[in-house]
C-alpha positions as CSV (number, residue, x, y, z in Angstrom):
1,X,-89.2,-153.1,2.9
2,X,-85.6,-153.9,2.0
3,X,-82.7,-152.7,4.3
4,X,-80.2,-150.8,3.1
5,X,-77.7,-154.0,4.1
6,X,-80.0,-156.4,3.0
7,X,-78.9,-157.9,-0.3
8,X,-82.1,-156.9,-2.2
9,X,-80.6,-153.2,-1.7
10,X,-78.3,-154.5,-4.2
11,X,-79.2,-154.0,-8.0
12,X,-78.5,-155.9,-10.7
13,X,-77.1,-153.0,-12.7
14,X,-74.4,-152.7,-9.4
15,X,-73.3,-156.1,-9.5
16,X,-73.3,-156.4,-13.8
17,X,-71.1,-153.3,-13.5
18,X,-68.6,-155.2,-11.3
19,X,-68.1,-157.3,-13.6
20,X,-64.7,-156.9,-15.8
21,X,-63.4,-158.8,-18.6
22,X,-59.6,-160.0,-18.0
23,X,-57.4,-162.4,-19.1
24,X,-60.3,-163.9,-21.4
25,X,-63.1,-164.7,-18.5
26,X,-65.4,-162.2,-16.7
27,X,-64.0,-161.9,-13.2
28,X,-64.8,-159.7,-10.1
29,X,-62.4,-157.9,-7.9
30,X,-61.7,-158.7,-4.2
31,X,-62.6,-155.3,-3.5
32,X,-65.8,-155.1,-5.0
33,X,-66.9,-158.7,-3.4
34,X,-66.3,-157.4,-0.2
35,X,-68.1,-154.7,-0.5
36,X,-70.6,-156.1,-1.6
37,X,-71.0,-159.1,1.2
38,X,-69.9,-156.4,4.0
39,X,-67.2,-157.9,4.6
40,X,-63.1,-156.2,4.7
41,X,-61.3,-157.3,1.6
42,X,-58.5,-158.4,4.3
43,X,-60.9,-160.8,6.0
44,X,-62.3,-162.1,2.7
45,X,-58.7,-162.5,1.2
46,X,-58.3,-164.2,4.7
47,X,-60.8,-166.6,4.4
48,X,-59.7,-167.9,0.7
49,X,-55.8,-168.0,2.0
50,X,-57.2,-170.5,4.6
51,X,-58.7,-172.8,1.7
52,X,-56.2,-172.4,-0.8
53,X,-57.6,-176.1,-2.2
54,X,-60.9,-174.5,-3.2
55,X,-59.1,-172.1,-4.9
56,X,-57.0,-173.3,-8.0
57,X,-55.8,-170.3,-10.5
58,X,-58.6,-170.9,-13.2
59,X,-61.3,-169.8,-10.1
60,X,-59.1,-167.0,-8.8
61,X,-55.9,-165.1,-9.9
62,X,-53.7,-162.1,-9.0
63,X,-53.9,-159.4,-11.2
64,X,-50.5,-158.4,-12.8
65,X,-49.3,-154.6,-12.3
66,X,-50.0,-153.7,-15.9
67,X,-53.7,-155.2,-15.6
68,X,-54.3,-153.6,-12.9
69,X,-53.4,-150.2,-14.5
70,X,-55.2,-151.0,-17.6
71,X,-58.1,-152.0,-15.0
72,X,-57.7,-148.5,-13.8
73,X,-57.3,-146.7,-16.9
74,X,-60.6,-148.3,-18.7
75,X,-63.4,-147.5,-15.7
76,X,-61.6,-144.6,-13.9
77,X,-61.4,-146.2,-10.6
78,X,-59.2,-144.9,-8.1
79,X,-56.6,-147.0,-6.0
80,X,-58.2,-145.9,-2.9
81,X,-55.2,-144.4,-1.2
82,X,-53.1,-147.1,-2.7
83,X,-52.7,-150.8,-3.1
84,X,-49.7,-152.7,-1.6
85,X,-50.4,-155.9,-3.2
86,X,-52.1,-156.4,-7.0
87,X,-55.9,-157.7,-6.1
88,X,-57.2,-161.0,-6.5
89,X,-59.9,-161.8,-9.4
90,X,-62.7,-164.3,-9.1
91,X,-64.2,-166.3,-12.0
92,X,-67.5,-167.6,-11.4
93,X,-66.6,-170.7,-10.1
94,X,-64.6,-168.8,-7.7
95,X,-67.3,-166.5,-6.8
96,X,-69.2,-169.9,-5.9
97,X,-66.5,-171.0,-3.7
98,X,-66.8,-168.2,-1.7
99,X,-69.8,-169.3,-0.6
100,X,-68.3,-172.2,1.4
101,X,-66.1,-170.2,3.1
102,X,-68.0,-167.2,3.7
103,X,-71.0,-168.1,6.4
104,X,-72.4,-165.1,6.6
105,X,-76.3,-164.9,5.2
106,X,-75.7,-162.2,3.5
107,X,-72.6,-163.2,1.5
108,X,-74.7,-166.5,0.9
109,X,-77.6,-164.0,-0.9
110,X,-75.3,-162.1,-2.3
111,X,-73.4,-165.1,-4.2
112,X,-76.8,-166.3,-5.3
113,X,-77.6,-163.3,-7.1
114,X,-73.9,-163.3,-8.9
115,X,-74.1,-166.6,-10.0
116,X,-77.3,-165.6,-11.2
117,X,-76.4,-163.0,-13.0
118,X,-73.1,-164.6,-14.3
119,X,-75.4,-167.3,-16.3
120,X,-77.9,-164.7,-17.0
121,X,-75.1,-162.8,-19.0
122,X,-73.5,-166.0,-20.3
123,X,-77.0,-167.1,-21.7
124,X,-77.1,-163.3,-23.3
125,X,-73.7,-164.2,-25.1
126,X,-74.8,-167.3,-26.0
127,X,-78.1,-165.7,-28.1
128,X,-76.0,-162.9,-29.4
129,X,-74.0,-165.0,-30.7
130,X,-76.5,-167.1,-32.6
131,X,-77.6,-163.7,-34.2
132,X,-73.8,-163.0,-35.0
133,X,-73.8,-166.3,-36.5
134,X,-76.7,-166.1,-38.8
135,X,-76.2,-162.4,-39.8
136,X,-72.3,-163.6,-41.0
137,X,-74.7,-166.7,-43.4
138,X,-77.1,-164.2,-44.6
139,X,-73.9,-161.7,-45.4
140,X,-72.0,-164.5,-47.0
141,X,-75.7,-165.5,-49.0
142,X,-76.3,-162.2,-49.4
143,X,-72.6,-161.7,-51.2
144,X,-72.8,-164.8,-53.2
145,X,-76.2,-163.6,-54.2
146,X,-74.5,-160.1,-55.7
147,X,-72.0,-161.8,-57.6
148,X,-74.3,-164.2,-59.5
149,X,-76.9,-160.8,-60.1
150,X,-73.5,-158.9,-61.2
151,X,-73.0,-161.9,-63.5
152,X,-76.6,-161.7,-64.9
153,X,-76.2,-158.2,-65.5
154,X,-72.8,-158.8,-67.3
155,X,-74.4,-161.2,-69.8
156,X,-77.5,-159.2,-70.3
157,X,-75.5,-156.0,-71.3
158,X,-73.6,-158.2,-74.1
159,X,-77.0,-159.7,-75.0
160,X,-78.3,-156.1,-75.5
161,X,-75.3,-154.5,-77.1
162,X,-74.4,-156.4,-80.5
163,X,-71.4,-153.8,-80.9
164,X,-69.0,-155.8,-78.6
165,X,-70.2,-159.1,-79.7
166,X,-69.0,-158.1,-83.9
167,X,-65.7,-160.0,-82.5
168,X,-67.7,-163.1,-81.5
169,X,-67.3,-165.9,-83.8
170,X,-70.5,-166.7,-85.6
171,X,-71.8,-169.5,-84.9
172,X,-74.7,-171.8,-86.4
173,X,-75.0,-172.7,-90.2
174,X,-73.6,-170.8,-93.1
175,X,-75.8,-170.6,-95.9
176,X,-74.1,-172.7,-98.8
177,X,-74.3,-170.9,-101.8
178,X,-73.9,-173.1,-104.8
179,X,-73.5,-170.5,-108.0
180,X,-70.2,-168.8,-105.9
181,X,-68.6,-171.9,-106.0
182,X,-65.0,-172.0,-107.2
């Protein structure tokens, strides 16, 4: 049986729903990682301070004031009591990082799982978007489809309604009649 510290205790559905879009890549806050290796989010801003290197801005980033209120606004989190500085976000590759320079066995687990669950969500884009993709060609088949049955129906109706075709030019051979002739 699991412990309650253990990372095991730690569903899937927890870590998907610390998750957040930003700045056009799914990050995680340096609150939530904490919490979830059982660690302070001083120590583990600590640690990545200390490896700055492993670190570049496109695997971790400082929110701005305005994302971070937006952040707030959209899951009705609370600041906690306050925050004096904006939080750092990890991408996934910064999520791995952190597994260098946190030791602890548990933050190793726990970074397993993410990454895990990182490409289990990125392979879930990836097939929703193959459905997006053929839904917009069997919309655009299905519109091109329309037309050319609106079309049918067009010509059909003028087929089966000789009153608008008395303006039509007759076409085909006139029927020479020789006793008429002036």
């Amino acid at each position: 049986m699991a412990k309650a510290n253990t990372p095991a205790a730690v569903a899937d559905e927890v870590i998907i729903s610390k998750i957040y879009f930003i700045r056009g890549q799914k990050v995680m806050l340096d609150k939530d990682l904490a919490e979830l290796y059982d660690v302070t989010t001083g120590n583990l801003n600590k640690a990545v301070k200390r490896n700055p290197k492993r670190f570049p801005d496109d695997f971790m980033f400082q929110l701005t004031e305005e994302e971070f209120r937006n952040l707030i606004f959209q899951n009705g989190t609370s600041k906690r009591g306050g925050t004096r500085k904006m939080p750092n976000v990890f991408t996934e590759q910064g999520v791995a990082m952190l597994s260098g320079v946190l030791n602890s066995d548990r933050a190793i687990e726990v970074n397993i799982r993410i990454i895990r669950i990182f490409t289990k969500l990125r392979e879930m884009l990836l097939t929703h978007k193959d459905i997006l993709l053929k839904l917009e060609k069997f919309e655009k088949q299905v519109t091109q489809n329309s037309e050319d049955i609106e079309r049918i129906f067009t010509a059909l109706k003028q087929l089966l309604n000789p009153q608008e075709q008395t303006n039509r030019k007759r076409i085909g051979f006139k029927h020479y009649d020789k006793e008429n002739e002036d």
